[in-house]
TORZAVO-177909 format. One record per residue (C-alpha): residue in one letter; chain; z, y, x. Coordinates in Angstrom, 1 decimal. Each point is the difference from the previous one (the first is absolute). Layout:
BEGIN
+-----+-------+--------+--------+--------+
| res | chain |     pz |     py |     px |
+-----+-------+--------+--------+--------+
|   a |     A |      Z |      Y |      X |
...
+-----+-------+--------+--------+--------+
//
This chain:
BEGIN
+-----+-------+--------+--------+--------+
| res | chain |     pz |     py |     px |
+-----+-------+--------+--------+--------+
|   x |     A |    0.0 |    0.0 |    0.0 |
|   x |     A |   -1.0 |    3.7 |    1.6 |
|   x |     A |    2.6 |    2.2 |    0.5 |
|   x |     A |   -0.7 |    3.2 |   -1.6 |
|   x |     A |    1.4 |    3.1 |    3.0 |
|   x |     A |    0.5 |    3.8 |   -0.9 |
|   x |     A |    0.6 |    1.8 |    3.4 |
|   x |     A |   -1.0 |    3.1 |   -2.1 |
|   x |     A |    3.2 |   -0.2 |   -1.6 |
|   x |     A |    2.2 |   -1.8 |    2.7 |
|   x |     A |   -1.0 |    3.5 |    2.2 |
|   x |     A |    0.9 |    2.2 |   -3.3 |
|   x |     A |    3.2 |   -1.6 |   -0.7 |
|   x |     A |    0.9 |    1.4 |    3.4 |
|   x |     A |   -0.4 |    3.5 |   -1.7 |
|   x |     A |    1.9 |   -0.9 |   -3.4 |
|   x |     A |    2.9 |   -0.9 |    2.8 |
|   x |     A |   -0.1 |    3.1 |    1.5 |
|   x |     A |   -0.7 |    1.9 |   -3.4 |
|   x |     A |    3.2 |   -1.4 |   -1.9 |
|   x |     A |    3.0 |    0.0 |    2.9 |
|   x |     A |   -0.9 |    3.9 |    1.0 |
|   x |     A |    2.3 |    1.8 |   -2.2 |
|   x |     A |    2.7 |   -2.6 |    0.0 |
|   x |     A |    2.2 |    2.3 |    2.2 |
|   x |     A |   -1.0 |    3.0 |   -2.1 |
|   x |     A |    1.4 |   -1.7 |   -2.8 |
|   x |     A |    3.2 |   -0.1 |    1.3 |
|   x |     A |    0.6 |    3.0 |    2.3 |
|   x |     A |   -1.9 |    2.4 |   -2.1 |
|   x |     A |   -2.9 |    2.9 |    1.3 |
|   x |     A |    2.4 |    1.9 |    2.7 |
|   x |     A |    0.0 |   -2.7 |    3.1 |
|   x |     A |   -3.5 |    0.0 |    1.1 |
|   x |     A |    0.0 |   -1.1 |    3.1 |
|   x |     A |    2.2 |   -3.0 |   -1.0 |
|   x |     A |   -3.1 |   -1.2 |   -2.3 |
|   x |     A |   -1.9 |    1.1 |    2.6 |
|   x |     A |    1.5 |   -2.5 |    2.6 |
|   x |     A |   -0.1 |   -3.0 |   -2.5 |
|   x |     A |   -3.1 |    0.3 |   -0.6 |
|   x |     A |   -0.7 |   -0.1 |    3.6 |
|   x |     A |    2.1 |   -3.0 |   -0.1 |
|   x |     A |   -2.2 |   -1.6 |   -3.0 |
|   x |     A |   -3.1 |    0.3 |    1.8 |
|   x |     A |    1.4 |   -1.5 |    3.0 |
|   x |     A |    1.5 |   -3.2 |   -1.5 |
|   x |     A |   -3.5 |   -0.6 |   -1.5 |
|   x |     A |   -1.9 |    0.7 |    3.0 |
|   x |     A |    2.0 |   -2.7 |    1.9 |
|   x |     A |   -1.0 |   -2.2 |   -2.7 |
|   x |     A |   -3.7 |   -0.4 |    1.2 |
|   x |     A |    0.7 |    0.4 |    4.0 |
|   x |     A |    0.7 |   -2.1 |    2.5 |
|   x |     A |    3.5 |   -0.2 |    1.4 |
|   x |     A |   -1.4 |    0.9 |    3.4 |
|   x |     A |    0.0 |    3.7 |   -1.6 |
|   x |     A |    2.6 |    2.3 |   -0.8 |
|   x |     A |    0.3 |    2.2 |   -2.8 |
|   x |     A |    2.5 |    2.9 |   -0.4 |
|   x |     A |    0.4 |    3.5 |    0.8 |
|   x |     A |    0.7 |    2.3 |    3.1 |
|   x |     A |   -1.5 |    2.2 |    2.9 |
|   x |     A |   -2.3 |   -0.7 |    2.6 |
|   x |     A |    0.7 |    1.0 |    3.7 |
|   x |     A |   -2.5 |    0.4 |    2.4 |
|   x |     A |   -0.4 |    1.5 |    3.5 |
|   x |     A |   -2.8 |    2.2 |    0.8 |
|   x |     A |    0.0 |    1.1 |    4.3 |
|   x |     A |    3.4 |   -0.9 |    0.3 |
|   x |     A |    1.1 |    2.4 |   -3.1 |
|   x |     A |    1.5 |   -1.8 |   -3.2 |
|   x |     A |   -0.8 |    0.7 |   -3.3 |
|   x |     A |    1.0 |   -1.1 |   -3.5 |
|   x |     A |   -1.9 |   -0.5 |   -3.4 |
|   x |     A |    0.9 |    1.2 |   -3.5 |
|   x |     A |    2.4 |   -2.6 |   -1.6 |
|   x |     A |   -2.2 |   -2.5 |   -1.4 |
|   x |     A |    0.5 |   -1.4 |   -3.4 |
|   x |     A |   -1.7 |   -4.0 |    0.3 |
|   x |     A |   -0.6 |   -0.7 |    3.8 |
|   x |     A |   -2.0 |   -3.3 |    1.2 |
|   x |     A |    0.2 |   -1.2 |    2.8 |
|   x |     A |    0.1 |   -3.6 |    2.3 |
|   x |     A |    2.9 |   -1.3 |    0.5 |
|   x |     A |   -0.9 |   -1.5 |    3.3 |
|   x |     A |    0.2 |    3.4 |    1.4 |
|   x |     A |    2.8 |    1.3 |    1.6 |
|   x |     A |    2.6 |    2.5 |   -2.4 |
|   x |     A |    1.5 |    2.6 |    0.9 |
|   x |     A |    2.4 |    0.2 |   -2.8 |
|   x |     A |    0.6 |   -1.6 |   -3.3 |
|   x |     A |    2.8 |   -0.1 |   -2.6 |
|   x |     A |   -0.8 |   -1.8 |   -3.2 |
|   x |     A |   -3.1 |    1.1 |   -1.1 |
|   x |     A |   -0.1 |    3.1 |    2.5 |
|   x |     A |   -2.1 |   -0.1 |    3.1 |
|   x |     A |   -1.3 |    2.3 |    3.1 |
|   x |     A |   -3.1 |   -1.6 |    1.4 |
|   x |     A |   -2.5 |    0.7 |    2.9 |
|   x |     A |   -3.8 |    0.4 |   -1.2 |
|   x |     A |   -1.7 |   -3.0 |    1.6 |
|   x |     A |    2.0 |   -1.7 |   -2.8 |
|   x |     A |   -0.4 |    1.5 |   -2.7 |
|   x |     A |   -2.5 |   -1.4 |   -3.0 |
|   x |     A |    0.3 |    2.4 |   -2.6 |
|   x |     A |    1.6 |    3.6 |   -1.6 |
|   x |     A |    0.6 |   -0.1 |   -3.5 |
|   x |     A |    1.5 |    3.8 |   -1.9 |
|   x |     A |    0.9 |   -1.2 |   -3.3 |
|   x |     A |    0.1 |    3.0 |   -2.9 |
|   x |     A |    1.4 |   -0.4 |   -3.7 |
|   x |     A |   -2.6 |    2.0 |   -1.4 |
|   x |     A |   -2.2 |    1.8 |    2.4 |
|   x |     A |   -1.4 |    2.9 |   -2.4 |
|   x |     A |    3.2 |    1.2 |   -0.5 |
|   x |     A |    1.0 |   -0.5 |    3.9 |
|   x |     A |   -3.1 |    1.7 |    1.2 |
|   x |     A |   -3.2 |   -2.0 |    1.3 |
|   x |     A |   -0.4 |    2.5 |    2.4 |
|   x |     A |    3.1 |   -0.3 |    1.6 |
|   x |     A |    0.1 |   -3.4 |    0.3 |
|   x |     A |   -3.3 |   -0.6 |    1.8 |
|   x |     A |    0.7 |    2.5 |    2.2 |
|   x |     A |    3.2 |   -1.3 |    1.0 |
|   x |     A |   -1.5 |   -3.5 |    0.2 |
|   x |     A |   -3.2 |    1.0 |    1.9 |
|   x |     A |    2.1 |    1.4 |    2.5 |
|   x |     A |    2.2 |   -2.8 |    0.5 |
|   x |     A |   -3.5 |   -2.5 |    0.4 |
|   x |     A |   -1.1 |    2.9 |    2.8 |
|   x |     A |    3.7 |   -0.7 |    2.0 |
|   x |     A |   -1.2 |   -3.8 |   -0.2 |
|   x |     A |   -3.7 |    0.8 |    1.4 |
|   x |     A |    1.1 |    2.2 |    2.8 |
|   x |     A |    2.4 |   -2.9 |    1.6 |
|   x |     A |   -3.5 |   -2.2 |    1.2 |
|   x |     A |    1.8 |   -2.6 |   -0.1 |
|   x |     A |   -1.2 |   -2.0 |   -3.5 |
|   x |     A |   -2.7 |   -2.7 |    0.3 |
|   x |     A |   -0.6 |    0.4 |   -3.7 |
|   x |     A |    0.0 |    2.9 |   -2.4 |
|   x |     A |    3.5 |   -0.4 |   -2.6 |
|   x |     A |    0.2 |    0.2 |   -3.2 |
|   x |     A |    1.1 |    3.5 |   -1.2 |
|   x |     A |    0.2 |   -0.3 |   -3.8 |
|   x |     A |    1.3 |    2.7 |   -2.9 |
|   x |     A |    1.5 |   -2.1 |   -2.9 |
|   x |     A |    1.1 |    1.8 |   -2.9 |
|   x |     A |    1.4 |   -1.8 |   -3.5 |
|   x |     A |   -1.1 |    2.7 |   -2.0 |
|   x |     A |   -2.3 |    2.9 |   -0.4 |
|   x |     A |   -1.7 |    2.0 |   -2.7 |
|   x |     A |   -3.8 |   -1.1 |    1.8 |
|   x |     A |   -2.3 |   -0.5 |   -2.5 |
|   x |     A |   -4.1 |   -0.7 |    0.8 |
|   x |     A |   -0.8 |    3.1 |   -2.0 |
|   x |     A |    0.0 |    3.2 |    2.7 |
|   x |     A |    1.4 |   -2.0 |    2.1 |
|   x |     A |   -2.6 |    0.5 |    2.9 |
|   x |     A |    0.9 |    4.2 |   -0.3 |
|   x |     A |    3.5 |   -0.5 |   -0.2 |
|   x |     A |    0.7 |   -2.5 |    2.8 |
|   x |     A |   -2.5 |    1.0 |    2.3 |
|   x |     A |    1.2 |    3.8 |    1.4 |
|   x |     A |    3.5 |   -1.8 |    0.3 |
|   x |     A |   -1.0 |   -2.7 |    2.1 |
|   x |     A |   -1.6 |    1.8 |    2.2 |
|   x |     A |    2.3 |    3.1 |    0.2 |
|   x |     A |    2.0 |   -2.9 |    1.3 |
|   x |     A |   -1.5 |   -0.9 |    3.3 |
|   x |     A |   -0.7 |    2.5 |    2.9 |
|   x |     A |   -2.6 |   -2.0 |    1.8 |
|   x |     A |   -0.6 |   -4.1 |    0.0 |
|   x |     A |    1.4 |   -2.2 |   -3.2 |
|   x |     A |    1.9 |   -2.2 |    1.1 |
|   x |     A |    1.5 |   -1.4 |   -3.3 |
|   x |     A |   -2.3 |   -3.1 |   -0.6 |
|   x |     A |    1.2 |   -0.7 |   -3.7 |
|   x |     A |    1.3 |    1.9 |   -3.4 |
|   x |     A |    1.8 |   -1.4 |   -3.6 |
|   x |     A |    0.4 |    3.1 |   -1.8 |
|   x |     A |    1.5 |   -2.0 |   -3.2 |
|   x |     A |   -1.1 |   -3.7 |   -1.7 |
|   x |     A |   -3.0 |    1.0 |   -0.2 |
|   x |     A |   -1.7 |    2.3 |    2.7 |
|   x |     A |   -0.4 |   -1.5 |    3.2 |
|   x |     A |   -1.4 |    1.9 |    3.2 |
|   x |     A |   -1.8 |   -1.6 |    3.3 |
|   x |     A |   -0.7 |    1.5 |    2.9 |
|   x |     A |   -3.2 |   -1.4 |    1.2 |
|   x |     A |    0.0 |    1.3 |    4.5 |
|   x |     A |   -3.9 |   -0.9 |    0.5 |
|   x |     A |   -1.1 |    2.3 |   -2.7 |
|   x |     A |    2.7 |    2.4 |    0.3 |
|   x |     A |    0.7 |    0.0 |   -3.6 |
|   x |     A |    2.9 |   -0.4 |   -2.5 |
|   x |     A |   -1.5 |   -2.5 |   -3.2 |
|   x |     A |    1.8 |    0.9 |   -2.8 |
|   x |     A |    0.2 |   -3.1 |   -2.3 |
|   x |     A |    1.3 |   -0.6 |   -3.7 |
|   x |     A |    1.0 |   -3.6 |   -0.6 |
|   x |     A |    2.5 |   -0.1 |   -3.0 |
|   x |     A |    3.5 |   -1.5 |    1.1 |
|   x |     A |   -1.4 |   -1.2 |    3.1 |
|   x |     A |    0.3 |    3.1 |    2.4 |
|   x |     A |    3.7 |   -1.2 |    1.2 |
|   x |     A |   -1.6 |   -3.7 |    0.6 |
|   x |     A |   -2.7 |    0.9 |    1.9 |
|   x |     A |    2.2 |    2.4 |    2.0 |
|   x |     A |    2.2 |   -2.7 |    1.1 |
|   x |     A |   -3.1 |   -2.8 |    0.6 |
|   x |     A |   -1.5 |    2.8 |    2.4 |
|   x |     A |    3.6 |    0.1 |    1.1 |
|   x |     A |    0.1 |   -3.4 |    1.3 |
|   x |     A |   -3.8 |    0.0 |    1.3 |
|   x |     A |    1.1 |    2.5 |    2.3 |
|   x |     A |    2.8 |   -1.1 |    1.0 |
|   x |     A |   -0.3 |   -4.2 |    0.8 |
|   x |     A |   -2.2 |   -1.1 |    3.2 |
|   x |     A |   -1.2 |   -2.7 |   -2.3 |
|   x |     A |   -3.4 |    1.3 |   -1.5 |
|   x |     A |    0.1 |   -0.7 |   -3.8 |
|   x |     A |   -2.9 |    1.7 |   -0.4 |
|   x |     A |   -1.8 |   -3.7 |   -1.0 |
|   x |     A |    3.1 |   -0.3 |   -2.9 |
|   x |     A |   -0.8 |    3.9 |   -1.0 |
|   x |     A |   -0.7 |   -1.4 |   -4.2 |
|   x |     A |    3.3 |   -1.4 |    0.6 |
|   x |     A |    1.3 |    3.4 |    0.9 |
|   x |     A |   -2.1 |    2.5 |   -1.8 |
|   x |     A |   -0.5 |   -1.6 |   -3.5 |
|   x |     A |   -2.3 |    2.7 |   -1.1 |
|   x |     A |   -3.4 |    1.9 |    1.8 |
|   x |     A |    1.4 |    3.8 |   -0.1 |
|   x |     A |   -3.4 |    1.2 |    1.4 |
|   x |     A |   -0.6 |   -0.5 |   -3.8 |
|   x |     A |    2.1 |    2.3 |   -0.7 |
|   x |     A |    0.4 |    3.0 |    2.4 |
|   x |     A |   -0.2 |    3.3 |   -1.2 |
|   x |     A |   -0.8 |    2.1 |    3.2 |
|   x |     A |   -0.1 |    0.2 |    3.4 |
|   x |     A |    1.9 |    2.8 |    1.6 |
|   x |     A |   -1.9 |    1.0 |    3.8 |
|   x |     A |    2.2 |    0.4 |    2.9 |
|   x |     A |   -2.3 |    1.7 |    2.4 |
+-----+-------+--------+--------+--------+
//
């Protein structure tokens, strides 16, 4: 008897998850402690990132340390850090870690709802933090530097006019943020040959497909042979507009 598979909805179900625990703490500690439902839902996104990786790789959150001519300098706390665990750490305490570059896999800044917490801020800050990680020389492969927020009042319609200036205000040179979920729904990639950001609507699939690309960059395996297994659903169907880089 054939089996009869949905990894359409197996990859949805992953948003529903996210979807239906975010305002748990809300419930309970009211509008006035943001950055208390800010750090759970930093801690959310973790616990189901560690789901799909490999042990090899640790996920938490921290700063990143590097030396540049024999001067030391220190990243922006970082909300989800990646990074093999067969590298040396500096420091760790529970979930907290300092790293070196030449370890680190990817930079996650998590928002609650990124209209409301400014686009433009956030991909500046982010941009920035992927231009400390170029300038160290020391990375044999390009991380993942993601923007993941659970919510966000995106919708198809004007979207290119609205999103666009923002982004862009955003970053002073080179992009160096390689992937956007602006909500459920709206999901961002930044394509380096072309030097453009595609700009994608795939409904309740935009956190999925955040986290697949996630783990693409981030495992030495190449999954790119299992990619219907990963990316249920062709989004070149449904992308709404490129935005140019150059």
């Amino acid at each position: 008897m054939d089996e009869i598979f949905n990894l359409k909805d197996f990859h949805v179900s992953t948003t529903k998850e996210l979807k239906s625990v975010e305002n748990r703490v809300r419930n309970l500690i009211g509008r006035s402690n943001w950055g208390e439902e800010g750090r759970y839902k930093e801690a959310i996104l973790r616990n189901i990132i560690k789901r799909f990786l490999s042990p090899k790789y640790t996920v938490g959150t921290g700063f990143i340390v590097k030396s540049i001519n024999g001067r030391m300098e220190c990243s922006t706390q970082i909300d989800i850090l990646i990074f093999d665990s067969n590298f040396p750490i500096l420091f760790s305490e529970g979930d907290f870690y300092i790293v070196t570059p030449n370890s680190v896999k990817a930079v996650i800044e998590v928002k609650t709802n990124l209209r409301i917490q400014g686009l433009k801020k956030a991909v500046k800050k982010l941009n920035d933090l992927g231009s400390f990680l170029n300038q160290t020389q020391l990375l044999d492969k390009n991380p993942f530097i993601g923007i993941f927020s659970f919510r966000g009042n995106y919708r198809p319609n004007g979207l290119e006019r609205r999103i666009t200036s923002r982004i862009l205000d955003g970053i002073d040179e080179e992009c160096f943020i390689n992937h956007f979920s602006l909500n459920e729904n709206i999901f961002i990639k930044h394509w380096h040959g072309d030097n453009v950001l595609s700009v994608y609507n795939i409904k309740e699939l935009s956190f999925s497909f955040f986290i697949s690309n996630l783990i693409h960059y981030v495992t030495d395996e190449y999954i790119e042979n299992e990619s219907l297994i990963w990316f249920p659903e062709d989004k070149e169907s449904r992308k709404l507009f490129d935005i140019d880089l150059g």
